[in-house]
C-alpha positions in Angstrom: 0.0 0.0 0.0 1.3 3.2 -0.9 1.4 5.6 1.4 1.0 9.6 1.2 3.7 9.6 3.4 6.2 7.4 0.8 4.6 9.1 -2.2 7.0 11.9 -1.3 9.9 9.3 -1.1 9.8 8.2 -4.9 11.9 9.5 -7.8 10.1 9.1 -10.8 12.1 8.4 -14.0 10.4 8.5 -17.4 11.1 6.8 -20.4 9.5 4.7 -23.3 8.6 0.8 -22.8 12.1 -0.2 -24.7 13.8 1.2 -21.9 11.4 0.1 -19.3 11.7 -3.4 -20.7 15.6 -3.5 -20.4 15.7 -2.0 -17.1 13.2 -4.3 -15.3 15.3 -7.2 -16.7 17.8 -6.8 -13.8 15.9 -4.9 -11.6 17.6 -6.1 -8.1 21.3 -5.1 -9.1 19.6 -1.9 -10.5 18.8 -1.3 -6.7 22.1 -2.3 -5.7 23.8 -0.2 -7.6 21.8 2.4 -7.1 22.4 2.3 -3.3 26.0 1.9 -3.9 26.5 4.7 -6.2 24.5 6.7 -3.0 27.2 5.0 -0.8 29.9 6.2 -3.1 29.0 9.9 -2.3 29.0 9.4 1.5 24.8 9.5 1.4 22.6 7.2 3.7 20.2 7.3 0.8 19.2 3.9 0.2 17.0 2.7 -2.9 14.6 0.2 -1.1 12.9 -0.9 -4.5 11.7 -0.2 -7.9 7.9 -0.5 -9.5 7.0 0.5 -13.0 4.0 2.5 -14.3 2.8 3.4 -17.5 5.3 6.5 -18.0 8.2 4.5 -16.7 9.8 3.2 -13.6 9.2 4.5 -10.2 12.9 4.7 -7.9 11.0 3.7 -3.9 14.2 5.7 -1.4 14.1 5.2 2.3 13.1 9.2 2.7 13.2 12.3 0.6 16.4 12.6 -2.0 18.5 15.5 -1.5 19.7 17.8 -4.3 22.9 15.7 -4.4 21.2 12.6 -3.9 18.6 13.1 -7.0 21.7 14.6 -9.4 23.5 11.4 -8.6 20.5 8.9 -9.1 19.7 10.5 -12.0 23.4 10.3 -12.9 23.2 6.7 -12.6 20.2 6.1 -14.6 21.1 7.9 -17.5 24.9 6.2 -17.9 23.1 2.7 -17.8 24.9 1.2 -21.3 22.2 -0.4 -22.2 19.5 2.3 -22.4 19.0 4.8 -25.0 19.1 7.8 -22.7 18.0 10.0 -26.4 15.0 8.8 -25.0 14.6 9.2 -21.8 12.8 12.6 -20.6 14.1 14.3 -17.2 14.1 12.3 -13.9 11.9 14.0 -11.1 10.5 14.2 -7.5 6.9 13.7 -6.6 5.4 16.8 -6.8 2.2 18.3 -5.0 -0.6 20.5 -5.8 -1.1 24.1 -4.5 -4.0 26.0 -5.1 -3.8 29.7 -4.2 -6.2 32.4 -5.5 -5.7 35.7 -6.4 -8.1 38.9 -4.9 -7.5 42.0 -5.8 -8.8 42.0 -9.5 -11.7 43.2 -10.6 -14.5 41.0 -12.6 -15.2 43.4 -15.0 -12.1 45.0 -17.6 -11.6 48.8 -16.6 -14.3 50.6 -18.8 -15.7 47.8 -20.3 -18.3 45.1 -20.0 -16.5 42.6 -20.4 -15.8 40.2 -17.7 -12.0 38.6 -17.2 -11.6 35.1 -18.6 -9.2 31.9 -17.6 -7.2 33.6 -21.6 -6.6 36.7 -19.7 -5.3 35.6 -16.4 -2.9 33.0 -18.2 -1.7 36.0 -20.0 -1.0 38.1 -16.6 1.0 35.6 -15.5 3.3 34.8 -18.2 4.1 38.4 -18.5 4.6 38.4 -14.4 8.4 37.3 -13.6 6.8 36.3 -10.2 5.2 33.7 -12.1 8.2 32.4 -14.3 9.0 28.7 -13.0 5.0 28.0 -12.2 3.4 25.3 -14.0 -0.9 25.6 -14.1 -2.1 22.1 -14.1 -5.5 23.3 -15.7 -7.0 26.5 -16.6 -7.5 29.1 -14.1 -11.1 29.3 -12.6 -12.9 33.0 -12.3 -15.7 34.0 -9.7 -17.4 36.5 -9.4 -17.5 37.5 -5.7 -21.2 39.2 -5.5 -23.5 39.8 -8.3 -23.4 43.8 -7.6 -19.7 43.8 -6.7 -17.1 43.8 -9.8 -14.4 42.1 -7.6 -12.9 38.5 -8.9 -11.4 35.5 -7.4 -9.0 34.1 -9.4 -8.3 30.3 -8.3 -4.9 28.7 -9.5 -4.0 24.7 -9.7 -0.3 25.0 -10.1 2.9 21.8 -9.4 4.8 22.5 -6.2 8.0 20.7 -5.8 7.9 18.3 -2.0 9.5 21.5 -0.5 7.0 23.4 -1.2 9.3 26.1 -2.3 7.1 27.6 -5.2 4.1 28.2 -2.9 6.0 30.0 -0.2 7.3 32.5 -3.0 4.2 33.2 -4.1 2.0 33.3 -1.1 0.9 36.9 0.0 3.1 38.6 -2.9 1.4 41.4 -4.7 1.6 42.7 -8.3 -0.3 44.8 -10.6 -2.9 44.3 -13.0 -3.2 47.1 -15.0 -4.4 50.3 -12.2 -5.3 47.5 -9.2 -2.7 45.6 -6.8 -3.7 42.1 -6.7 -2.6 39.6 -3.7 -1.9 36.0 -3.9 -3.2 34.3 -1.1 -2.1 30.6 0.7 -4.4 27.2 0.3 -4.3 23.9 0.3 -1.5 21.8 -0.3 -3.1 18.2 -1.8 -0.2 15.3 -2.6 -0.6 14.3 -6.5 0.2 11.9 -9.3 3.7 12.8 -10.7 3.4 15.4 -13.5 4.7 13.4 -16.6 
C-alpha cells in the first residue's frame, strides 16, 4: 500500500517501454547499484525498491532525496549502457498540488463590460516574472464575488515541488494588473500523481 507519506519518497524516471523493458530485466542489481552509487558519495540514501507504471519506472528511497542525492541517481540512470538515454525525458520528484487564488482584481475589464476570462489571467501571469518557474495544471477558474460587486477570485491549480518552495514564494506577494494591486493568497496543499 502506498502511502501519502512514501509518495514523497519516490523519484520518478520517465522513459518509453524499450527502456522500461531493459531496465526491469535486472531490476535487483539496479537497486544495488543504485544504493551503492549513494554509498559512493557518503549519502545514507538507500534505494529500497523499484515499480513500473505506465510512463516509466518508479525509484521507492528510504526518505526524501537531497539535491545531491537526486543529481546522482539520476546520474546513474542515465549512464546505464544499455538504455537509450536519447530517449529518456528528465528524472523527477513527486510533486504536490497548490491552489492559491488571487483577490484584488476586478470582474469586469476597466471601462468595459466585459468580464476577465481563464485567456486573460494566463496571459497576466506569463508576463509576471513572479510567475516564471510556475506550471498551471489546468485552466484558471474566475468567480465573481457578488453579483453587484465587480471584484474576482481568481483560483490557481499549479505543481509545487515536496519542499514546497514555489508556494511559499508566491504566497501573499502582490503585483499589478493594470491600475489594481492584486494579492496571492495561501491554500491547500493536496499530494498528486507525478506530473509526466
Amino acid at each position: 500500500m502506498i502511502t501519502k507519506r512514501s509518495l514523497i519518497k519516490q523519484i520518478i524516471v520517465p522513459m518509453n517501454n524499450d527502456n522500461k523493458a531493459k531496465f526491469i530485466t535486472s531490476l535487483s542489481t539496479q537497486v544495488t547499484n543504485i544504493s551503492s552509487t549513494l554509498r559512493n558519495i557518503k549519502s545514507d540514501m538507500i534505494a529500497n525498491f523499484v515499480r513500473t507504471d505506465q510512463h516509466g519506472i518508479i525509484i521507492m528511497m528510504n526518505k526524501v532525496a537531497s539535491l545531491s542525492d537526486f543529481q546522482t541517481i539520476e546520474n546513474y540512470v542515465k549512464n546505464i549502457d544499455h538504455l537509450d538515454s536519447e530517449d529518456m525525458k528528465v528524472l523527477h520528484l513527486f510533486q504536490s498540488k497548490f491552489y492559491p487564488n488571487i483577490i484584488g482584481i476586478p470582474y469586469l475589464i476597466e471601462n468595459t463590460n466585459i468580464s476577465i476570462n481563464a485567456s486573460m489571467i494566463k496571459s497576466i501571469l506569463k508576463n509576471n516574472h513572479i510567475f516564471n518557474n510556475i506550471s498551471l495544471t489546468s485552466k484558471p477558474w474566475v468567480i465573481k464575488v457578488l453579483p453587484n460587486l465587480n471584484i474576482a477570485i481568481i483560483w490557481l491549480d499549479i505543481w509545487d515541488v515536496q519542499s514546497s518552495s514555489k508556494a511559499k514564494g508566491l504566497i501573499n506577494r502582490c503585483f499589478n494588473v493594470g491600475s489594481f494591486i492584486a494579492t496571492i493568497c495561501g491554500a491547500n496543499m493536496q499530494l498528486e500523481v507525478s506530473q509526466c
